[in-house]
mmCIF entry with sequence, helices, sheets and N, C-alpha, C, O atoms, coordinates in Angstrom:
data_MODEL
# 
_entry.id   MODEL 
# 
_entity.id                         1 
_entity.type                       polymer 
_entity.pdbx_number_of_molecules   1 
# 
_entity_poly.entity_id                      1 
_entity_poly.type                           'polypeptide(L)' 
_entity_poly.nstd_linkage                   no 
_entity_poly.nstd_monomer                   no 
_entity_poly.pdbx_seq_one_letter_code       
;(UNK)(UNK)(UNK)(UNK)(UNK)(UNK)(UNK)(UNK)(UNK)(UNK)(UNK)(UNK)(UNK)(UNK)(UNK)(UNK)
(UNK)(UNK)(UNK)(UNK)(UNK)(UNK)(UNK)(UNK)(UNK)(UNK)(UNK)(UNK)(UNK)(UNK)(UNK)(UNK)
(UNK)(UNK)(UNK)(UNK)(UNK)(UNK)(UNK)(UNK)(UNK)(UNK)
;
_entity_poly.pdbx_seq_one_letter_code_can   XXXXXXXXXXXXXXXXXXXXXXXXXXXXXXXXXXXXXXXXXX 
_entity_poly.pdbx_strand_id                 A 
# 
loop_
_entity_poly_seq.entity_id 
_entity_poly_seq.num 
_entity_poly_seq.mon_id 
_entity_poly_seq.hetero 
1 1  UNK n 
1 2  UNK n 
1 3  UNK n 
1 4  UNK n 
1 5  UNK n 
1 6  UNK n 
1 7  UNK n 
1 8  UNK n 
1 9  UNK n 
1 10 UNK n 
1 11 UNK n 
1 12 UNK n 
1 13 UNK n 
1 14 UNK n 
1 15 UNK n 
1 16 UNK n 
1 17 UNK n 
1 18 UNK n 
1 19 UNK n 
1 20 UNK n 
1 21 UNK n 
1 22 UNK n 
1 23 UNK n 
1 24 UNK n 
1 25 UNK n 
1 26 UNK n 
1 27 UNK n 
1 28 UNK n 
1 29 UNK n 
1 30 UNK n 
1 31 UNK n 
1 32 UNK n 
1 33 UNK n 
1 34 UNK n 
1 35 UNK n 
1 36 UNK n 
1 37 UNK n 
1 38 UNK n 
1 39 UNK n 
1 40 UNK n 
1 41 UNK n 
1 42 UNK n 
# 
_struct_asym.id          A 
_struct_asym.entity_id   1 
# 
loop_
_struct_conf.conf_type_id 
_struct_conf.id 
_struct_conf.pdbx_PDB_helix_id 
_struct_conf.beg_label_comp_id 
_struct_conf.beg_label_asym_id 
_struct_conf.beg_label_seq_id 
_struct_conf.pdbx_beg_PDB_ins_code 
_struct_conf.end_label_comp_id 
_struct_conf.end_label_asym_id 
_struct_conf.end_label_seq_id 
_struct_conf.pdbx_end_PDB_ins_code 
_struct_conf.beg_auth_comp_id 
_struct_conf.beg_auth_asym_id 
_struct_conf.beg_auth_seq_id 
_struct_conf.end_auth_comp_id 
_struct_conf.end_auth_asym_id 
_struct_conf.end_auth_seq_id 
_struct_conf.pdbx_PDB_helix_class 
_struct_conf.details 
_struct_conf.pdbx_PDB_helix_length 
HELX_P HELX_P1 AA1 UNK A 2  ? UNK A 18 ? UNK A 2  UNK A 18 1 ? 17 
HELX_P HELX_P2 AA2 UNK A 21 ? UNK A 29 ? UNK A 21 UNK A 29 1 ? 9  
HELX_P HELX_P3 AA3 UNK A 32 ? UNK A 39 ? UNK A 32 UNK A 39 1 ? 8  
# 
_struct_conf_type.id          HELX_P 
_struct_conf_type.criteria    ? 
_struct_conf_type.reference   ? 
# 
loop_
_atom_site.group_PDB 
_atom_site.id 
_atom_site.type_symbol 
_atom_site.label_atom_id 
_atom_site.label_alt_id 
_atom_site.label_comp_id 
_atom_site.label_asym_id 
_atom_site.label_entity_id 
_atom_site.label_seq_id 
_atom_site.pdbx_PDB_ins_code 
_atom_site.Cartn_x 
_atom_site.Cartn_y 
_atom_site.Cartn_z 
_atom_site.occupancy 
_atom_site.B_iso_or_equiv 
_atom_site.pdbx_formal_charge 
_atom_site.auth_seq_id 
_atom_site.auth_comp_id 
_atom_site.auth_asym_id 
_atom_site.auth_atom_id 
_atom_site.pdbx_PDB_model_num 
ATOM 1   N N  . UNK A 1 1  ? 34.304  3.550   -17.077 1.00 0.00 ? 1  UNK A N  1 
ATOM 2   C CA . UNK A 1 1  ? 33.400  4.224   -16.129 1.00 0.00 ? 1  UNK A CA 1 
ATOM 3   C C  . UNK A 1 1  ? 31.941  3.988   -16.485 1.00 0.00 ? 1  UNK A C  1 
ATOM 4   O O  . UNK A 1 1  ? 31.008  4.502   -15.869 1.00 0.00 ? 1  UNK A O  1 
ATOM 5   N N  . UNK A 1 2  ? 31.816  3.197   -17.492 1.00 0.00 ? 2  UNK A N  1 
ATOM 6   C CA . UNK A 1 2  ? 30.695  3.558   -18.126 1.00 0.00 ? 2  UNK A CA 1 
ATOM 7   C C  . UNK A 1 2  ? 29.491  2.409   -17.726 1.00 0.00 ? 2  UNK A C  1 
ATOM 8   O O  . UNK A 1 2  ? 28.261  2.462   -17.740 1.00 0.00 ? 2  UNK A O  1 
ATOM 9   N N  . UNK A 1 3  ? 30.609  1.201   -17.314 1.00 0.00 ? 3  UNK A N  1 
ATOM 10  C CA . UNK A 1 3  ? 29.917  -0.015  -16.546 1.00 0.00 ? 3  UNK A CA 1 
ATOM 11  C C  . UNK A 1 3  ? 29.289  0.716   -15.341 1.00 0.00 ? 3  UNK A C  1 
ATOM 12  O O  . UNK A 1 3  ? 28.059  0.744   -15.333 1.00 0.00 ? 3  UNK A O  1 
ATOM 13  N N  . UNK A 1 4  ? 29.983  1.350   -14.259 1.00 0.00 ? 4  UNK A N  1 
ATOM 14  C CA . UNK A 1 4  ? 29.709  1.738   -12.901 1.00 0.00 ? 4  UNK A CA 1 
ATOM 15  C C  . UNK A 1 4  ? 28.714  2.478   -13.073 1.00 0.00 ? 4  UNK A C  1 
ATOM 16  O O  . UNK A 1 4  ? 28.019  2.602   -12.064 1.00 0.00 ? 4  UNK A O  1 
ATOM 17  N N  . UNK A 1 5  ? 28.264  3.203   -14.269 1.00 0.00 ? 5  UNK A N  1 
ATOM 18  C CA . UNK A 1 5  ? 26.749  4.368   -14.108 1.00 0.00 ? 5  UNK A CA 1 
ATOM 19  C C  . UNK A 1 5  ? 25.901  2.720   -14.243 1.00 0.00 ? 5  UNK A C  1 
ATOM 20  O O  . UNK A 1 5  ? 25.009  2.373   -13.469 1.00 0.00 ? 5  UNK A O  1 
ATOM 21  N N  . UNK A 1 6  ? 26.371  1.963   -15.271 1.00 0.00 ? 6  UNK A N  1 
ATOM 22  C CA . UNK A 1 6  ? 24.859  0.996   -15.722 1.00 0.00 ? 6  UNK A CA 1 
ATOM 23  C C  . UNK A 1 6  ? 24.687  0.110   -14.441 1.00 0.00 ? 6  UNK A C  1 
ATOM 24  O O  . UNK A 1 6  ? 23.583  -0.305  -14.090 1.00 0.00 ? 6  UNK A O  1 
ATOM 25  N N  . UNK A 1 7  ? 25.844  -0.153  -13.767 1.00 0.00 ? 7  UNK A N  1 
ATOM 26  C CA . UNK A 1 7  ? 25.677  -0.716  -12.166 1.00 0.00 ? 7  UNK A CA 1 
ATOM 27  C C  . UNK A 1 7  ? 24.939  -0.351  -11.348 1.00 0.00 ? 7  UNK A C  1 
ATOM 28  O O  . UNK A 1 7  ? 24.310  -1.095  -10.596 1.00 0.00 ? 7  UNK A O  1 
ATOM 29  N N  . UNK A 1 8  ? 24.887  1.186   -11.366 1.00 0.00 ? 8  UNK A N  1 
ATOM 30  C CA . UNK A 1 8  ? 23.776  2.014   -10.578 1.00 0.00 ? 8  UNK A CA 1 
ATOM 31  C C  . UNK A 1 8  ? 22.435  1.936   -10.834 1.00 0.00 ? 8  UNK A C  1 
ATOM 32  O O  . UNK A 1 8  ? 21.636  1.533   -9.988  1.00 0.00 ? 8  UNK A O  1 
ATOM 33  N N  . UNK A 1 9  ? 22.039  2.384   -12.230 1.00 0.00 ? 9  UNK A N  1 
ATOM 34  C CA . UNK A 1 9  ? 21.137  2.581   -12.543 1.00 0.00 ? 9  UNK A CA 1 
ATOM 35  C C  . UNK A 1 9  ? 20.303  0.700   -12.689 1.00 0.00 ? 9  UNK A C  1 
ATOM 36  O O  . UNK A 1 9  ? 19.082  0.546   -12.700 1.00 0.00 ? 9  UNK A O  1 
ATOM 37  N N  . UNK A 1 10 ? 20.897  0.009   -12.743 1.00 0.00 ? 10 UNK A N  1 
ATOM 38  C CA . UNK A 1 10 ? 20.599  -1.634  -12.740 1.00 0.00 ? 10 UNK A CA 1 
ATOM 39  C C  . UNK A 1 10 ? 20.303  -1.670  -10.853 1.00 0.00 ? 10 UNK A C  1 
ATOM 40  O O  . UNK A 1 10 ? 19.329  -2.223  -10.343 1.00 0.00 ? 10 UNK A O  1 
ATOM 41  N N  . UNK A 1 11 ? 20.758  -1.370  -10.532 1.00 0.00 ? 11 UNK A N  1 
ATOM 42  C CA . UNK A 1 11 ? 20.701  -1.220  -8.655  1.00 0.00 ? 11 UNK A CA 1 
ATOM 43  C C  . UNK A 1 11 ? 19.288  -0.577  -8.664  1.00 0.00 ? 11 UNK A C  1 
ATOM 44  O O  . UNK A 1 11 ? 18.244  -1.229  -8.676  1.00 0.00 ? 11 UNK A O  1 
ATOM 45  N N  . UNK A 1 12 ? 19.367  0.658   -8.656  1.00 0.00 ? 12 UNK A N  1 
ATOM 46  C CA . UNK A 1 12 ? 18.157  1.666   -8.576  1.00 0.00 ? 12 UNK A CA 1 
ATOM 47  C C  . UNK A 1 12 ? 16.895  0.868   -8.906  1.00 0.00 ? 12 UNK A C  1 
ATOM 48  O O  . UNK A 1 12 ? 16.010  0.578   -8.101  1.00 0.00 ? 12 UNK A O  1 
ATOM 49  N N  . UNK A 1 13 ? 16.951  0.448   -10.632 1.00 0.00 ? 13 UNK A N  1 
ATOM 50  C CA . UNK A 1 13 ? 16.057  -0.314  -10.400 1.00 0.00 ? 13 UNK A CA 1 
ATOM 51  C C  . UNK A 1 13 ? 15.229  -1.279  -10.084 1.00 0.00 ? 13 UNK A C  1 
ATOM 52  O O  . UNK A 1 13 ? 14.028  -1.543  -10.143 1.00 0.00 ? 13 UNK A O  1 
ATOM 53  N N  . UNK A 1 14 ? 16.262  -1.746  -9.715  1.00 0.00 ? 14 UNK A N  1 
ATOM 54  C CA . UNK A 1 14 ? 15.388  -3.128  -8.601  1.00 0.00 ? 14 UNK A CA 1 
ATOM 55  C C  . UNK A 1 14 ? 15.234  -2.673  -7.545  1.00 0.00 ? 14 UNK A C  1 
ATOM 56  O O  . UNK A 1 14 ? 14.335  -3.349  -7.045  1.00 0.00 ? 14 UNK A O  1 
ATOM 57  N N  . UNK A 1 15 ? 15.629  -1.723  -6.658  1.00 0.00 ? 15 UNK A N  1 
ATOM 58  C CA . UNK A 1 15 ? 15.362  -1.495  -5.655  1.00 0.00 ? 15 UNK A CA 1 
ATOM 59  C C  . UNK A 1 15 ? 14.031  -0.819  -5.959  1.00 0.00 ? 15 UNK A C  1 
ATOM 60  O O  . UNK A 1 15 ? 13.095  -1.552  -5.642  1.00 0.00 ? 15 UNK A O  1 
ATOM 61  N N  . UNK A 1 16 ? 13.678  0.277   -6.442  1.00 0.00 ? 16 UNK A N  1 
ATOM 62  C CA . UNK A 1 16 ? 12.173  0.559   -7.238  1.00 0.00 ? 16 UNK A CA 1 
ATOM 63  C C  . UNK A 1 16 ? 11.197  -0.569  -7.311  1.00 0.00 ? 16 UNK A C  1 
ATOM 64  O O  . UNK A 1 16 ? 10.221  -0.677  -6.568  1.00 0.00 ? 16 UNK A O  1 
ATOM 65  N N  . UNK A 1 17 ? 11.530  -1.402  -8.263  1.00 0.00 ? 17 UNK A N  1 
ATOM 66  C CA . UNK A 1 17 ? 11.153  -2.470  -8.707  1.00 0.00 ? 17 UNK A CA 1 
ATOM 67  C C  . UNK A 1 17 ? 10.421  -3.221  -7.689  1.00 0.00 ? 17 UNK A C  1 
ATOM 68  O O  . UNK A 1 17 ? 9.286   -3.669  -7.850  1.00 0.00 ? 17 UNK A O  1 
ATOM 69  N N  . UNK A 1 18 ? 11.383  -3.374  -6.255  1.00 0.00 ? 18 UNK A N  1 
ATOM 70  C CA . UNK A 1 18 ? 10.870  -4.532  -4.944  1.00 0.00 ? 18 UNK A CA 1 
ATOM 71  C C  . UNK A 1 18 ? 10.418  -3.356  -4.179  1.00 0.00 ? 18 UNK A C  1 
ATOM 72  O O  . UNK A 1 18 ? 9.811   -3.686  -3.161  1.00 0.00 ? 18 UNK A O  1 
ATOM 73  N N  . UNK A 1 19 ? 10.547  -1.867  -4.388  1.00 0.00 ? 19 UNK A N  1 
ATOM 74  C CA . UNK A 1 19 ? 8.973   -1.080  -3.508  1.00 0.00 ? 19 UNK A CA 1 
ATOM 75  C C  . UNK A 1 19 ? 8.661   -0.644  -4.026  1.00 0.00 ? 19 UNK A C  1 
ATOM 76  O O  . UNK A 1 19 ? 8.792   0.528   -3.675  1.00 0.00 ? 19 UNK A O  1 
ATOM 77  N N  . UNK A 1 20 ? 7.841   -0.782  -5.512  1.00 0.00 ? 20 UNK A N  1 
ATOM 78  C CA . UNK A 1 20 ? 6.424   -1.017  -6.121  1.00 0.00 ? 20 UNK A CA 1 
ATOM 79  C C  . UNK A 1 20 ? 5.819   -2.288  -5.562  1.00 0.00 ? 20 UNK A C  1 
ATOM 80  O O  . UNK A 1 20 ? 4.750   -2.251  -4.952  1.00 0.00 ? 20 UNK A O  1 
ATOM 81  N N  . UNK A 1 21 ? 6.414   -3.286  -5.740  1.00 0.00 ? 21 UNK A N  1 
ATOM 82  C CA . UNK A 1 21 ? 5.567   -4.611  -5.339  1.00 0.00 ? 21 UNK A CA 1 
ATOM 83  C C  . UNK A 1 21 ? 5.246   -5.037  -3.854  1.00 0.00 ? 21 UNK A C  1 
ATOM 84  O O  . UNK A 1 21 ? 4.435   -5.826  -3.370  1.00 0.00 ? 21 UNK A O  1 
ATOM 85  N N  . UNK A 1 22 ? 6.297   -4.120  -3.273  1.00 0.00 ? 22 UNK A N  1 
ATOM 86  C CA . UNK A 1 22 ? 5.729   -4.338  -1.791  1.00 0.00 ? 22 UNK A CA 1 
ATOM 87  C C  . UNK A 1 22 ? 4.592   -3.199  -1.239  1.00 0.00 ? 22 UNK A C  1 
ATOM 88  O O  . UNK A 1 22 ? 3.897   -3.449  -0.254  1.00 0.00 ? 22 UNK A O  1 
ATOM 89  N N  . UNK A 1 23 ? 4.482   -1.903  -1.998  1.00 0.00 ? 23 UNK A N  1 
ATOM 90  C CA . UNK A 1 23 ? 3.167   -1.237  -2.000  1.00 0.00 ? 23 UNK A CA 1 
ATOM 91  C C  . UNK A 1 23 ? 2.218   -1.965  -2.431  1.00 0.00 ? 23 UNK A C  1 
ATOM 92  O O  . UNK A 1 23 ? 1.129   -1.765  -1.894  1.00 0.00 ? 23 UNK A O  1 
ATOM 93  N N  . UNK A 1 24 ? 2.293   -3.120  -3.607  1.00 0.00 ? 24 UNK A N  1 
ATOM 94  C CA . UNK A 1 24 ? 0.906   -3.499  -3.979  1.00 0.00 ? 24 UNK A CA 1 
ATOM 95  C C  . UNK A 1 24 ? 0.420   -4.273  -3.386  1.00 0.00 ? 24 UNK A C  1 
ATOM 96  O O  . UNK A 1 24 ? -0.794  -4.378  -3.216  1.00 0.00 ? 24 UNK A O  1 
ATOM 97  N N  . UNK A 1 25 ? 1.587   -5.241  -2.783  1.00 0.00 ? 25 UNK A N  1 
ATOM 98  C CA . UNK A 1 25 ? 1.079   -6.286  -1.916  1.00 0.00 ? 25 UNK A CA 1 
ATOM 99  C C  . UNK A 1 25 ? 0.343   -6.034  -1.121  1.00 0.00 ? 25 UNK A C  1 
ATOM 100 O O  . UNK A 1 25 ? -0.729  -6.570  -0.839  1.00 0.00 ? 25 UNK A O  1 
ATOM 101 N N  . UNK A 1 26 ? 1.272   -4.507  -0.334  1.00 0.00 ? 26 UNK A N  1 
ATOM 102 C CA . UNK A 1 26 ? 0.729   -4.145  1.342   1.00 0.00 ? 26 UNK A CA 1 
ATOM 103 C C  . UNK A 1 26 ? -0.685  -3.477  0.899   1.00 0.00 ? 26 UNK A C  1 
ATOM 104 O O  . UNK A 1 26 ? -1.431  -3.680  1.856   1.00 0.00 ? 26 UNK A O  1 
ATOM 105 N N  . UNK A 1 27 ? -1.445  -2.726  -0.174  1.00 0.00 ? 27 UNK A N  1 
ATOM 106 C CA . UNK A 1 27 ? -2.893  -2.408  -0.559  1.00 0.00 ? 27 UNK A CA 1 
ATOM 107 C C  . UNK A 1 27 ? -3.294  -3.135  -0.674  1.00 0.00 ? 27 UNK A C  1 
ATOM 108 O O  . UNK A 1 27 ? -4.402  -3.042  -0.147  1.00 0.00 ? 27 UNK A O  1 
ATOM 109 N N  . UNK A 1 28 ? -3.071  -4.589  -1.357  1.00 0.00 ? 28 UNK A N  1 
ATOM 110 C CA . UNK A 1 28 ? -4.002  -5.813  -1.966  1.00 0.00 ? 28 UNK A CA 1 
ATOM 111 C C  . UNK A 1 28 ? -4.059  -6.545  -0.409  1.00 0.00 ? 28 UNK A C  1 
ATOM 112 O O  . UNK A 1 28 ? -5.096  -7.105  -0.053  1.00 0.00 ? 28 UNK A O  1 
ATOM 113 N N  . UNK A 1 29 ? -2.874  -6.491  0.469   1.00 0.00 ? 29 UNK A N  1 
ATOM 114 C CA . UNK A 1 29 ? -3.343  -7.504  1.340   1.00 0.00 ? 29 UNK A CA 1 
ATOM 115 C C  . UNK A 1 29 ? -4.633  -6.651  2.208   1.00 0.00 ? 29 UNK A C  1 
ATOM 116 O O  . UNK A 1 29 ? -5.619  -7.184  2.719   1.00 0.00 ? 29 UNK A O  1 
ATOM 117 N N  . UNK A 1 30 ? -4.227  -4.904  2.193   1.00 0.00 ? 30 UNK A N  1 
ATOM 118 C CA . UNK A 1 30 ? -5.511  -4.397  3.463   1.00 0.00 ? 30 UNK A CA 1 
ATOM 119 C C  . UNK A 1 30 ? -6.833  -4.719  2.746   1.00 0.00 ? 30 UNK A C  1 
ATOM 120 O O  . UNK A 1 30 ? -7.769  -4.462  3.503   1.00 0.00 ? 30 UNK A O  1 
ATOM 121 N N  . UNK A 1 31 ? -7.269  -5.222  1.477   1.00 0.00 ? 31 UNK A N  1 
ATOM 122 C CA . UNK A 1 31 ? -8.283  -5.442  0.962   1.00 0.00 ? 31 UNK A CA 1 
ATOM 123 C C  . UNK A 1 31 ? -8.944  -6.430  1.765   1.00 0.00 ? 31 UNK A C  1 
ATOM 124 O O  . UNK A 1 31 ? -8.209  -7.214  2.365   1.00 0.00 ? 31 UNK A O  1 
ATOM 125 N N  . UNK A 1 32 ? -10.268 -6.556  1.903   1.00 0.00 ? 32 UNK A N  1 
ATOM 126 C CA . UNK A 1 32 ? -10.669 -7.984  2.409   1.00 0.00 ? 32 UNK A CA 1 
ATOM 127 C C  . UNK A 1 32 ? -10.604 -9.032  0.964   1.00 0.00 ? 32 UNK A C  1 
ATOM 128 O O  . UNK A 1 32 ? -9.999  -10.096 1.097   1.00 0.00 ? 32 UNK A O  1 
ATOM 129 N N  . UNK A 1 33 ? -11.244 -8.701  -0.416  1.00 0.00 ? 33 UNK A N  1 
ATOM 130 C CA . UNK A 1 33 ? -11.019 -9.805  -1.361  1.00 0.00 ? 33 UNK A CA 1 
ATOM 131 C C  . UNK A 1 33 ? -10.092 -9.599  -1.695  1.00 0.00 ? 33 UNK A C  1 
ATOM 132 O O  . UNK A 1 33 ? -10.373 -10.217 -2.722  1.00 0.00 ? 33 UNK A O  1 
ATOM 133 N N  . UNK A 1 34 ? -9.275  -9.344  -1.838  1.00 0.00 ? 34 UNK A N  1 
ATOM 134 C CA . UNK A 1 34 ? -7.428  -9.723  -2.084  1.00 0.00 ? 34 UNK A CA 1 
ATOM 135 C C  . UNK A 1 34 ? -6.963  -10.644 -1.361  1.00 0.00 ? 34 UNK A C  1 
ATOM 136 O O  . UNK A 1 34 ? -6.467  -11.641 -1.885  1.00 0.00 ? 34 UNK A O  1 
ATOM 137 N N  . UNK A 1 35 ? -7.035  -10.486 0.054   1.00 0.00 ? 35 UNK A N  1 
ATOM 138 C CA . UNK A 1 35 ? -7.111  -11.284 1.008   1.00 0.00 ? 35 UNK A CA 1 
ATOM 139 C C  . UNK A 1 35 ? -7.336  -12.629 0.565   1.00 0.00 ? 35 UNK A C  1 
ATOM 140 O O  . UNK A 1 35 ? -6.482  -13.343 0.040   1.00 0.00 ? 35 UNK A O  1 
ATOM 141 N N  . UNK A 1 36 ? -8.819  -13.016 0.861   1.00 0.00 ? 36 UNK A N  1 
ATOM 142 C CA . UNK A 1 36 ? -9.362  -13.923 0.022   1.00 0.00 ? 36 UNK A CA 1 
ATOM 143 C C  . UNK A 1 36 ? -8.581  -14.611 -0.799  1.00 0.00 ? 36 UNK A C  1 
ATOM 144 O O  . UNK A 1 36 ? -8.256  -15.796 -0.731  1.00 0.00 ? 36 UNK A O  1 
ATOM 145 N N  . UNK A 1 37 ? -8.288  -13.776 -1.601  1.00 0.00 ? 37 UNK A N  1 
ATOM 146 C CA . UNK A 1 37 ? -8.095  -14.430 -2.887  1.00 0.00 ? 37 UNK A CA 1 
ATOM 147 C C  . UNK A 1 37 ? -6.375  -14.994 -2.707  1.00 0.00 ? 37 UNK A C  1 
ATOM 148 O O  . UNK A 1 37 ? -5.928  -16.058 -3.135  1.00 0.00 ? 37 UNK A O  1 
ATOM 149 N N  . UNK A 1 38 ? -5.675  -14.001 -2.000  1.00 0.00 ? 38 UNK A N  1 
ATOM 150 C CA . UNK A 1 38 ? -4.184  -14.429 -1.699  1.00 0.00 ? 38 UNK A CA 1 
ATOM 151 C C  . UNK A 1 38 ? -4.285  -16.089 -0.723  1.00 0.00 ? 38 UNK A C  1 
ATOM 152 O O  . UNK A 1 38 ? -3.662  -17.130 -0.935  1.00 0.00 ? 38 UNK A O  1 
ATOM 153 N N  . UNK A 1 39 ? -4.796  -15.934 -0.191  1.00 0.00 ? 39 UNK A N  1 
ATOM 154 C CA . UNK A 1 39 ? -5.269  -17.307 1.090   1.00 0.00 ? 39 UNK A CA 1 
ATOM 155 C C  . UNK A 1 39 ? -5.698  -18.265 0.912   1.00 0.00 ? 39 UNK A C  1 
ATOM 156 O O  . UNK A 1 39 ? -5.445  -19.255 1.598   1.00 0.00 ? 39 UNK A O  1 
ATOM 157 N N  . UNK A 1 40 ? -6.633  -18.239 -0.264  1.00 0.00 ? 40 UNK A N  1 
ATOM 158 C CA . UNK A 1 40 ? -7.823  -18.654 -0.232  1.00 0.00 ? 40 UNK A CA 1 
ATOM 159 C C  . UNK A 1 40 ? -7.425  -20.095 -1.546  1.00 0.00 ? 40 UNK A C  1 
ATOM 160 O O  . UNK A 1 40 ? -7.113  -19.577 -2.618  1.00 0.00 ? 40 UNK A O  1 
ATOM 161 N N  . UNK A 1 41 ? -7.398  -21.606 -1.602  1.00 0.00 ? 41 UNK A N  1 
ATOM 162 C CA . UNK A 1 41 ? -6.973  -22.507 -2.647  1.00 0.00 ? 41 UNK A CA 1 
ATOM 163 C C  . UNK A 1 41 ? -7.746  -22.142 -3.657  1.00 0.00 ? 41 UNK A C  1 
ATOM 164 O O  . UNK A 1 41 ? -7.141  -22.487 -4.672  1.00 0.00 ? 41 UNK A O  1 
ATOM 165 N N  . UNK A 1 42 ? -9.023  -21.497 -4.028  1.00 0.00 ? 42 UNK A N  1 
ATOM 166 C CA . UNK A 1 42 ? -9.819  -21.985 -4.674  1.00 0.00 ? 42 UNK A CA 1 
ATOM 167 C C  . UNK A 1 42 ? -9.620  -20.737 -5.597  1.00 0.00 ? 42 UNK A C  1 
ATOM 168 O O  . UNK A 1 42 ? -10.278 -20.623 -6.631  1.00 0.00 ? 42 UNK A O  1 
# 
């Protein structure tokens, strides 16, 4: 039983994991220099 809690808790956190990074994205992209800088070659 002891696999199926670490299954969960391995789940949980990636799901955490991919909405932290899609909050930062979605703040860094409303930035105008984030923007920039995501777009931008240079």
């Amino acid at each position: 039983m002891a696999y199926v809690f670490l299954i969960k808790i391995s789940i949980l956190s990636i799901i955490i994991a991919c909405a932290l990074n899609g909050l930062f994205f979605l703040s860094a992209f409303n930035e105008d220099k984030w923007n920039e800088n995501i777009f931008s070659p240079v």
